[in-house]
Each structure stands twice: as structure tokens, then as C-alpha cells.
Chimera marker file (.cmm) of the C-alpha trace (Angstrom):
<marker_set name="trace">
<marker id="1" x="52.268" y="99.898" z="56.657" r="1" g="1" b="0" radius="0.5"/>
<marker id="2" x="49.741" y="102.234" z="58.275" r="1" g="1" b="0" radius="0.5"/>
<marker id="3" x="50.918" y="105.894" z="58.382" r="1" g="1" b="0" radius="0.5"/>
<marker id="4" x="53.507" y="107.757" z="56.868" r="1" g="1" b="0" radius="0.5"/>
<marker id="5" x="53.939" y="111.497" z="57.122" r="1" g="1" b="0" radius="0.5"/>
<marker id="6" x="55.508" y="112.877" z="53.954" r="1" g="1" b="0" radius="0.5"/>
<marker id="7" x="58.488" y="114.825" z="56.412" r="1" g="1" b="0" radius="0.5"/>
<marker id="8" x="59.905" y="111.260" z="57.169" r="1" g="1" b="0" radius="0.5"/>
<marker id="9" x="60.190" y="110.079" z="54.028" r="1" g="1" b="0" radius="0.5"/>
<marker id="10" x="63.190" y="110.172" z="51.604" r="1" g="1" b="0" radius="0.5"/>
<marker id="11" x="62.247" y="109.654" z="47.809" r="1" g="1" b="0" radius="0.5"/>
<marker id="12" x="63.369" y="107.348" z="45.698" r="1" g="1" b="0" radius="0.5"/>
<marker id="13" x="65.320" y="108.830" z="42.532" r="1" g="1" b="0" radius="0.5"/>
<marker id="14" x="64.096" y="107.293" z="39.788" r="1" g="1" b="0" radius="0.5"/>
<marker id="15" x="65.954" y="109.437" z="37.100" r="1" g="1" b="0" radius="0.5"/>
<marker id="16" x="67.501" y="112.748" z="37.093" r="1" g="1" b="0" radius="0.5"/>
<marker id="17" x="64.881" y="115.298" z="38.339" r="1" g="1" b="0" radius="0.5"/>
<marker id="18" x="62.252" y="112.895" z="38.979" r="1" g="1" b="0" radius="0.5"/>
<marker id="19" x="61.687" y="110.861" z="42.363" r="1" g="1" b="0" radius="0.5"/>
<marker id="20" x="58.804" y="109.207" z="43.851" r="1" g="1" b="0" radius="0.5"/>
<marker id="21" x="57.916" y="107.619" z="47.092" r="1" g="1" b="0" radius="0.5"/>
<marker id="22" x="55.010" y="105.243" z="47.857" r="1" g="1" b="0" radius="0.5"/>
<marker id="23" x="52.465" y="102.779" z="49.920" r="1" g="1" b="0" radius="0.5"/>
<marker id="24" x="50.718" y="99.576" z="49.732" r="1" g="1" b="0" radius="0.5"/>
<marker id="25" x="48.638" y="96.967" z="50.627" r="1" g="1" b="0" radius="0.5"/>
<marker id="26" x="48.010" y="93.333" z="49.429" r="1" g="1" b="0" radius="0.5"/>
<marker id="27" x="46.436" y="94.890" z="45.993" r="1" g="1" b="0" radius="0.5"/>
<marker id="28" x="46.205" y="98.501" z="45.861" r="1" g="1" b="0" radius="0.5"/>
<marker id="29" x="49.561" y="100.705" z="45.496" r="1" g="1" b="0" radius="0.5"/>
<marker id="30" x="49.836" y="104.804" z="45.755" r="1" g="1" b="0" radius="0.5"/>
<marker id="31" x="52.742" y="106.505" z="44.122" r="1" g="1" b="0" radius="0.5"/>
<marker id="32" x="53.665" y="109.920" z="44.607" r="1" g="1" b="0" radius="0.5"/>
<marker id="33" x="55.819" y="111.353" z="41.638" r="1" g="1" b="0" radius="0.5"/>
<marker id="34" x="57.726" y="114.829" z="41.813" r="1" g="1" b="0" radius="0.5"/>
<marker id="35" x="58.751" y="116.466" z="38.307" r="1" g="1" b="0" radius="0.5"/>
<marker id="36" x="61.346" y="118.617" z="38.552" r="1" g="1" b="0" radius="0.5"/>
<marker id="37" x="63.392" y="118.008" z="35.226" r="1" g="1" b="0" radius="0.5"/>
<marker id="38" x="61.238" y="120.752" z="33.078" r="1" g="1" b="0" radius="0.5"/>
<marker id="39" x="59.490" y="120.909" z="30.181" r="1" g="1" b="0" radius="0.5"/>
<marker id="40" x="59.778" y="117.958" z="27.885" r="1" g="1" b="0" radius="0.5"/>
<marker id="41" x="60.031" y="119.046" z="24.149" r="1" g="1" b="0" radius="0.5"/>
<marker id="42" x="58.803" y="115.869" z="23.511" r="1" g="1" b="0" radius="0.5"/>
<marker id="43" x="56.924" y="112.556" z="25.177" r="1" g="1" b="0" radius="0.5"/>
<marker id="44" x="58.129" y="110.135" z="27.550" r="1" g="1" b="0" radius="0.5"/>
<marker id="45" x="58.644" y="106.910" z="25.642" r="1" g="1" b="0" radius="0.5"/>
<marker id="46" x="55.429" y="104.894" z="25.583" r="1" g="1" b="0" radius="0.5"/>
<marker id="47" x="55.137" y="102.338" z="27.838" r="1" g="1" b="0" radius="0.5"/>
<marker id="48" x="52.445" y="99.519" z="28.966" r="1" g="1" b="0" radius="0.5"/>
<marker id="49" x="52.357" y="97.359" z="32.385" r="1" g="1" b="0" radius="0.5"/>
<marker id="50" x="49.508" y="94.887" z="33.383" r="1" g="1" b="0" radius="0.5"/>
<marker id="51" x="48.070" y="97.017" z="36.108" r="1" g="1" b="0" radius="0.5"/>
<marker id="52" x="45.272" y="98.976" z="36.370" r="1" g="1" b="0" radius="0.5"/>
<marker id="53" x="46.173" y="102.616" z="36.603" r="1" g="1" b="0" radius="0.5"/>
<marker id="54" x="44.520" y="106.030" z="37.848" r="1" g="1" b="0" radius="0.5"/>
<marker id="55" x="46.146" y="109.061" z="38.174" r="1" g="1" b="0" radius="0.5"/>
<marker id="56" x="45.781" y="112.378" z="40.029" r="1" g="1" b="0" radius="0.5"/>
<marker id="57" x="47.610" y="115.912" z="38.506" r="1" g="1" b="0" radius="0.5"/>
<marker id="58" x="48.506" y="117.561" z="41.757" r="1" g="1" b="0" radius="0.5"/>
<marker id="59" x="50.227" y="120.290" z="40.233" r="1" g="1" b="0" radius="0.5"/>
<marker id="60" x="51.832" y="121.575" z="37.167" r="1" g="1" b="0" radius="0.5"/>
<marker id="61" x="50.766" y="120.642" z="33.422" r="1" g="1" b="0" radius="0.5"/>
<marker id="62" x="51.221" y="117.399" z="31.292" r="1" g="1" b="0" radius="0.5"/>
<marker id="63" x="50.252" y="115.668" z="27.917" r="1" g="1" b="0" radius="0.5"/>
<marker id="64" x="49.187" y="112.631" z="28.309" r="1" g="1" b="0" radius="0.5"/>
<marker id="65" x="48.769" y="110.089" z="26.066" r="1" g="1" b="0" radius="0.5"/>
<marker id="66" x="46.897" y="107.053" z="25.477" r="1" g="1" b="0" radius="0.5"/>
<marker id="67" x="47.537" y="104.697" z="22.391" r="1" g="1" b="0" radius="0.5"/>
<marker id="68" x="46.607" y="107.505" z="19.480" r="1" g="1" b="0" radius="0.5"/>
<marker id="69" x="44.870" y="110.602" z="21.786" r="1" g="1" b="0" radius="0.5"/>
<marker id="70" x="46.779" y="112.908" z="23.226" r="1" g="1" b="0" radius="0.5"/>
<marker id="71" x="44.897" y="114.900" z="26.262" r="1" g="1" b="0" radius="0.5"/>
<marker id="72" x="46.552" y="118.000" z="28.315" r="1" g="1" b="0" radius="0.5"/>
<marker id="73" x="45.792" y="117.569" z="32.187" r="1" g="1" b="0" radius="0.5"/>
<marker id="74" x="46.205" y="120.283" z="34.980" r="1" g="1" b="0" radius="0.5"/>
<marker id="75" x="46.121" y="120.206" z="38.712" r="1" g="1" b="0" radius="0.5"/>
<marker id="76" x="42.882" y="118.407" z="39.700" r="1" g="1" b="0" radius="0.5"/>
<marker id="77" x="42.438" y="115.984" z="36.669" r="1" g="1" b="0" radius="0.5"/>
<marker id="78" x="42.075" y="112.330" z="36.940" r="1" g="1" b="0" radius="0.5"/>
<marker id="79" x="43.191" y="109.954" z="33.985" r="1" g="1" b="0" radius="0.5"/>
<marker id="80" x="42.929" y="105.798" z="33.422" r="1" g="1" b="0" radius="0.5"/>
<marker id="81" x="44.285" y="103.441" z="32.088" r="1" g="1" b="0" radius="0.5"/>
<marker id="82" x="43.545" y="100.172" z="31.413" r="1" g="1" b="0" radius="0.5"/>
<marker id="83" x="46.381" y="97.071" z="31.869" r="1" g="1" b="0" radius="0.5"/>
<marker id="84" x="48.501" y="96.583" z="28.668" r="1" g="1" b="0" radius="0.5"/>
<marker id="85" x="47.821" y="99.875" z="26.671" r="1" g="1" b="0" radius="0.5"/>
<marker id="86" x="50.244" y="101.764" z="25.930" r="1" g="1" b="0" radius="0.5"/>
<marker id="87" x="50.493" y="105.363" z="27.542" r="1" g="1" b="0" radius="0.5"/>
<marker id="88" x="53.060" y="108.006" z="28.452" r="1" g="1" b="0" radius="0.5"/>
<marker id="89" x="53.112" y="111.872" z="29.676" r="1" g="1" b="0" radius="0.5"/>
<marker id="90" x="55.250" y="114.521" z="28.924" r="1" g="1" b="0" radius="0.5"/>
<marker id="91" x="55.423" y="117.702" z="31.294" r="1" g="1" b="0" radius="0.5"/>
<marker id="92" x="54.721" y="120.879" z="29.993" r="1" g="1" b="0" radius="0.5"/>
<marker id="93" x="55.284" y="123.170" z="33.232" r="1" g="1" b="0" radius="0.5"/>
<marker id="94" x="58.643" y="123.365" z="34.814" r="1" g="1" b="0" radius="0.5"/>
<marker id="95" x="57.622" y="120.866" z="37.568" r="1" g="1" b="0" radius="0.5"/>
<marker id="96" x="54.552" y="118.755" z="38.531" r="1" g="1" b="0" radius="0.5"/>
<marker id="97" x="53.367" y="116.325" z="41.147" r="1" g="1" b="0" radius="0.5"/>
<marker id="98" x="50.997" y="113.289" z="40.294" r="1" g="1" b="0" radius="0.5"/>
<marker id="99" x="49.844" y="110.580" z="42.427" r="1" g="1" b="0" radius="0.5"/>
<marker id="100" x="49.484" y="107.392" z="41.203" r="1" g="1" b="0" radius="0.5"/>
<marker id="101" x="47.469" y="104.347" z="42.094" r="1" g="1" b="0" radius="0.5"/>
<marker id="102" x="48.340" y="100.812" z="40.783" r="1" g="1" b="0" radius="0.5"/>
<marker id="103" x="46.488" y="97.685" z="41.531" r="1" g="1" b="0" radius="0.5"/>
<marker id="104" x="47.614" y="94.798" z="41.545" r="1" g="1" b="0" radius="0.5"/>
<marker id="105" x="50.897" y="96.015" z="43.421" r="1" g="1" b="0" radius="0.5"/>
<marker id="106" x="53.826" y="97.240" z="41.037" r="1" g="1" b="0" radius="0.5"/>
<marker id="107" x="56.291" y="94.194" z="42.235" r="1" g="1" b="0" radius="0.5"/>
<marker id="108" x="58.756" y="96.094" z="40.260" r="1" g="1" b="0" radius="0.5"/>
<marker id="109" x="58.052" y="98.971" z="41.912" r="1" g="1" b="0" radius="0.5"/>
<marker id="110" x="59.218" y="97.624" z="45.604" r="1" g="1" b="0" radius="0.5"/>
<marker id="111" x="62.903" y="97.766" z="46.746" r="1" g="1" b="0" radius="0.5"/>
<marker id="112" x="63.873" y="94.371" z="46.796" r="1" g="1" b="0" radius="0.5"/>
<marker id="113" x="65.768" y="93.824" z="50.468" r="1" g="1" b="0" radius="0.5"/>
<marker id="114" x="68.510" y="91.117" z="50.748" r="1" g="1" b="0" radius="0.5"/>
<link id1="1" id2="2" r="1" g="1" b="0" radius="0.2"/>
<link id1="2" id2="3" r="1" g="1" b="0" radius="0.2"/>
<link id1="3" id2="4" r="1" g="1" b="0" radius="0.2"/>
<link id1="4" id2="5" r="1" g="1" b="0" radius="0.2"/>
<link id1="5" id2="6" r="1" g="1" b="0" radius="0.2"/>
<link id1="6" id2="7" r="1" g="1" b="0" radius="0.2"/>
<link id1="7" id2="8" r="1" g="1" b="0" radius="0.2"/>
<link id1="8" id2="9" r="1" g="1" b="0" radius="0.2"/>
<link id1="9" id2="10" r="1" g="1" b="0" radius="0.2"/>
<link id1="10" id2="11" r="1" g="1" b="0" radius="0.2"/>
<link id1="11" id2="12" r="1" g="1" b="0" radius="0.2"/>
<link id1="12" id2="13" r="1" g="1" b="0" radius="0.2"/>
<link id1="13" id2="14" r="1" g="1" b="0" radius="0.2"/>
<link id1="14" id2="15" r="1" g="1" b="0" radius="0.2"/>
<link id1="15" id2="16" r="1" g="1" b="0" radius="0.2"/>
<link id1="16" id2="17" r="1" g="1" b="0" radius="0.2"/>
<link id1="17" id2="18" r="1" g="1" b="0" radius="0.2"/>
<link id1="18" id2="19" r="1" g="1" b="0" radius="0.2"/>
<link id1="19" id2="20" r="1" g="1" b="0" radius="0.2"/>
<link id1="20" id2="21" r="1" g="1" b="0" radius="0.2"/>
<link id1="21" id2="22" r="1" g="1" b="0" radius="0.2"/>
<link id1="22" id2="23" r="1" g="1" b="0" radius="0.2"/>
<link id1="23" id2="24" r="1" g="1" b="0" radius="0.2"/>
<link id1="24" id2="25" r="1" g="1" b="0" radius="0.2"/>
<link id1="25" id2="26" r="1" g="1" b="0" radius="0.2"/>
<link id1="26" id2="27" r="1" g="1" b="0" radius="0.2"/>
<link id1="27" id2="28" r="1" g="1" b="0" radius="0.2"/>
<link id1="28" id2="29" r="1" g="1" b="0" radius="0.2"/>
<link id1="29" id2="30" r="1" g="1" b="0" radius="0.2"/>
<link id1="30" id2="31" r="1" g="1" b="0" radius="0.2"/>
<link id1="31" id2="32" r="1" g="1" b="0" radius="0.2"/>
<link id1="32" id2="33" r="1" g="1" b="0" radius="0.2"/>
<link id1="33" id2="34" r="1" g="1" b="0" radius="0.2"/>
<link id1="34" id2="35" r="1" g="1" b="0" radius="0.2"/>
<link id1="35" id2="36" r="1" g="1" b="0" radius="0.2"/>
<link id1="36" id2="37" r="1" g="1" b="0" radius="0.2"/>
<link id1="37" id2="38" r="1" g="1" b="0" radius="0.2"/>
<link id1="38" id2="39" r="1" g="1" b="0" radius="0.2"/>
<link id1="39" id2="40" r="1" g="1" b="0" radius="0.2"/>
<link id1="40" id2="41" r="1" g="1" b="0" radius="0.2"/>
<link id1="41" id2="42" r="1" g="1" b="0" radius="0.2"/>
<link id1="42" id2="43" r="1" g="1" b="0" radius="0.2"/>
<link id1="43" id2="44" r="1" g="1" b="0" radius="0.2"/>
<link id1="44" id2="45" r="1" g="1" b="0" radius="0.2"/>
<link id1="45" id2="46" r="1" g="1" b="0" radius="0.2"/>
<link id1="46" id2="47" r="1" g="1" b="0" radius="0.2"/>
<link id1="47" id2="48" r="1" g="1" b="0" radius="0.2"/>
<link id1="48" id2="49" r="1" g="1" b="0" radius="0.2"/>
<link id1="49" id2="50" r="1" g="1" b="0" radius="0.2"/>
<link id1="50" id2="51" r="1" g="1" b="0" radius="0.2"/>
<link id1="51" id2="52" r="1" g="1" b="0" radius="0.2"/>
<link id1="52" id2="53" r="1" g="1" b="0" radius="0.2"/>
<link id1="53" id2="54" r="1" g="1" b="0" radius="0.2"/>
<link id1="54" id2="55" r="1" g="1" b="0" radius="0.2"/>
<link id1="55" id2="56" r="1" g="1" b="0" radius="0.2"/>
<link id1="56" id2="57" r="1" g="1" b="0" radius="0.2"/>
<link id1="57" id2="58" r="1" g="1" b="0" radius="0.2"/>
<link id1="58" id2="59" r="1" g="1" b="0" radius="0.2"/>
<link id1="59" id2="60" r="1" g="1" b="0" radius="0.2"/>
<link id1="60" id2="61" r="1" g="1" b="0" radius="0.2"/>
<link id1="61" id2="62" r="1" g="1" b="0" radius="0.2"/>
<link id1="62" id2="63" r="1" g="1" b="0" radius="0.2"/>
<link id1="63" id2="64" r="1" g="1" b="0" radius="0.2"/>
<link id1="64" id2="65" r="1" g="1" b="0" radius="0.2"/>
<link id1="65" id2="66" r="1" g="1" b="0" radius="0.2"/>
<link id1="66" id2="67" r="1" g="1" b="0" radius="0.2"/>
<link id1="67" id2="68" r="1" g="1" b="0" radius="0.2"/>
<link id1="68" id2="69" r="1" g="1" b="0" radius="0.2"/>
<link id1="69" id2="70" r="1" g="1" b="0" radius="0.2"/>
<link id1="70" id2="71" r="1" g="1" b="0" radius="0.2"/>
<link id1="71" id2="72" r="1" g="1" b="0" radius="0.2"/>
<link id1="72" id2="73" r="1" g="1" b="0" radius="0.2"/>
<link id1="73" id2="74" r="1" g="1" b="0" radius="0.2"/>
<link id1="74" id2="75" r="1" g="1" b="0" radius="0.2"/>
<link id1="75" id2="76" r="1" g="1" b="0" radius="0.2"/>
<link id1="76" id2="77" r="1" g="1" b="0" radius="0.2"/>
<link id1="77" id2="78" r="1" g="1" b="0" radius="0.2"/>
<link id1="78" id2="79" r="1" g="1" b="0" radius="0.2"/>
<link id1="79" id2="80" r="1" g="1" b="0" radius="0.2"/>
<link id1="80" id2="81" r="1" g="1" b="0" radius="0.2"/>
<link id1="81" id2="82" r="1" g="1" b="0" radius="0.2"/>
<link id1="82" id2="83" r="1" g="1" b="0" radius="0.2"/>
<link id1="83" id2="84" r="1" g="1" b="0" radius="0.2"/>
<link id1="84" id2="85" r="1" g="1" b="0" radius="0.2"/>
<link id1="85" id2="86" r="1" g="1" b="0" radius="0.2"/>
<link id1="86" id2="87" r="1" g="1" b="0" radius="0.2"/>
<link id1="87" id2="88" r="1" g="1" b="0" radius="0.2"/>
<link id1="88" id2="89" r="1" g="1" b="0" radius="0.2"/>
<link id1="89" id2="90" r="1" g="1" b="0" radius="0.2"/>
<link id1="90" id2="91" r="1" g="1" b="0" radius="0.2"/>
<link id1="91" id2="92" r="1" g="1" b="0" radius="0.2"/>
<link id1="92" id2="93" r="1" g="1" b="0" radius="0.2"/>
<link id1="93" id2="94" r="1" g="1" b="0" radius="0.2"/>
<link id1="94" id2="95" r="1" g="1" b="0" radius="0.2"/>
<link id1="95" id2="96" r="1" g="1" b="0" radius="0.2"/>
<link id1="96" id2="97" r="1" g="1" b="0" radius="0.2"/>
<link id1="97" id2="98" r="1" g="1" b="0" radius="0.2"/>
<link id1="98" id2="99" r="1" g="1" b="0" radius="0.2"/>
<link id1="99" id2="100" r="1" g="1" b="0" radius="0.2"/>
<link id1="100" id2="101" r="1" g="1" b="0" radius="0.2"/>
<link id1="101" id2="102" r="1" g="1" b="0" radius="0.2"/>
<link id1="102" id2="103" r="1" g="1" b="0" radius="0.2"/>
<link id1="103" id2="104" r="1" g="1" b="0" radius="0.2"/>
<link id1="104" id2="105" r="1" g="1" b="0" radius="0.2"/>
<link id1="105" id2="106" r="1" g="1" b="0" radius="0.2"/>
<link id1="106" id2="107" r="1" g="1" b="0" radius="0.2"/>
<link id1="107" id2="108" r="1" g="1" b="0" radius="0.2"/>
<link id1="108" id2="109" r="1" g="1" b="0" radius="0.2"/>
<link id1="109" id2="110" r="1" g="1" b="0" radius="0.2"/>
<link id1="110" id2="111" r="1" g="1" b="0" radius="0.2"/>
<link id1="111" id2="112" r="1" g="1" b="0" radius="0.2"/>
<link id1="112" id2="113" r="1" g="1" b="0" radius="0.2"/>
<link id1="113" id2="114" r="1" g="1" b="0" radius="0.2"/>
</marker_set>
């Protein structure tokens, strides 16, 4: 895949106000996730996946929480989580950036080309 220069690229919309693009190898996927849809008065739904997950806070503010604990993050702060707990955020700022990291690969994550 080698380089790609955030200018060139055109995010994916994954739901109203939130879009992501990303890269990968054979077992190690980045995600970069823009928040624009504003502050959540409550969580995202909690969710699990098989993968290994860190991620980075970029910018803005966000809950985030892992089976029972509940943690607030800011720009700079690292979280992980292990495969098959649950987890979900919700964003307390009006936007926020995070950047993801998934291995294996997200398979579900790829746009699947005919």
C-alpha cells in the first residue's frame, strides 16, 4: 500500500457525521476516525470484535468504556482492548479524531471490490 498523503484521500462515511479512512498490511490495520456529529448524551452501543485494539485520542474528548469502567480520554491518551470484550465511546466535545489500530485486519472493515 505504501504511502498515502491524507489530501488524496476521500473518507469513507460510516454514519452521519462520522467517516474514517484507513491502511493495512497482512496483520496490522490503522483507522483514522473523524467525529463530527457532537456530543453524545449517551454511549455508543457496546460492541465486541475478535481483534486486538489500541487507540490514539487525537483530539477532542470521549468516555470510553470497557465492560463495567467507564474512563474519560483527551487528546494524547492511548486505550486497549482486548478481542471479544465489550467496549464503546461516546464523545463529549463537539468533534474528535482517534486513530485506531486493529490486528488481525478488520475484513469487515475493507471495501469489498467486484
Amino acid at each position: 500500500m505504501g504511502t498515502m498523503k491524507s489530501s488524496e484521500v476521500i473518507p469513507e462515511m460510516i454514519m452521519e457525521g462520522r467517516t474514517r479512512y484507513l491502511a493495512h498490511l497482512s496483520n496490522l490495520m490503522m483507522v483514522v476516525i473523524d467525529f463530527q456529529d457532537g456530543s453524545a448524551s449517551r454511549p455508543d452501543p457496546p460492541h465486541s470484535h475478535p481483534h486486538e485494539q489500541i487507540f490514539y485520542v487525537v483530539s477532542g474528548e470521549i468516555h470510553v468504556a470497557l465492560g463495567n469502567e467507564t474512563t474519560r480520554l483527551g487528546p494524547g491518551d492511548i486505550f486497549t482492548v482486548p478481542p471479544n470484550r465489550p467496549h464503546s465511546i461516546q464523545l463529549l466535545t463537539s468533534t474528535a479524531r482517534l486513530v485506531d489500530t486493529f490486528t488481525p485486519v478488520r475484513e469487515d472493515f475493507l471495501k469489498k471490490h467486484l
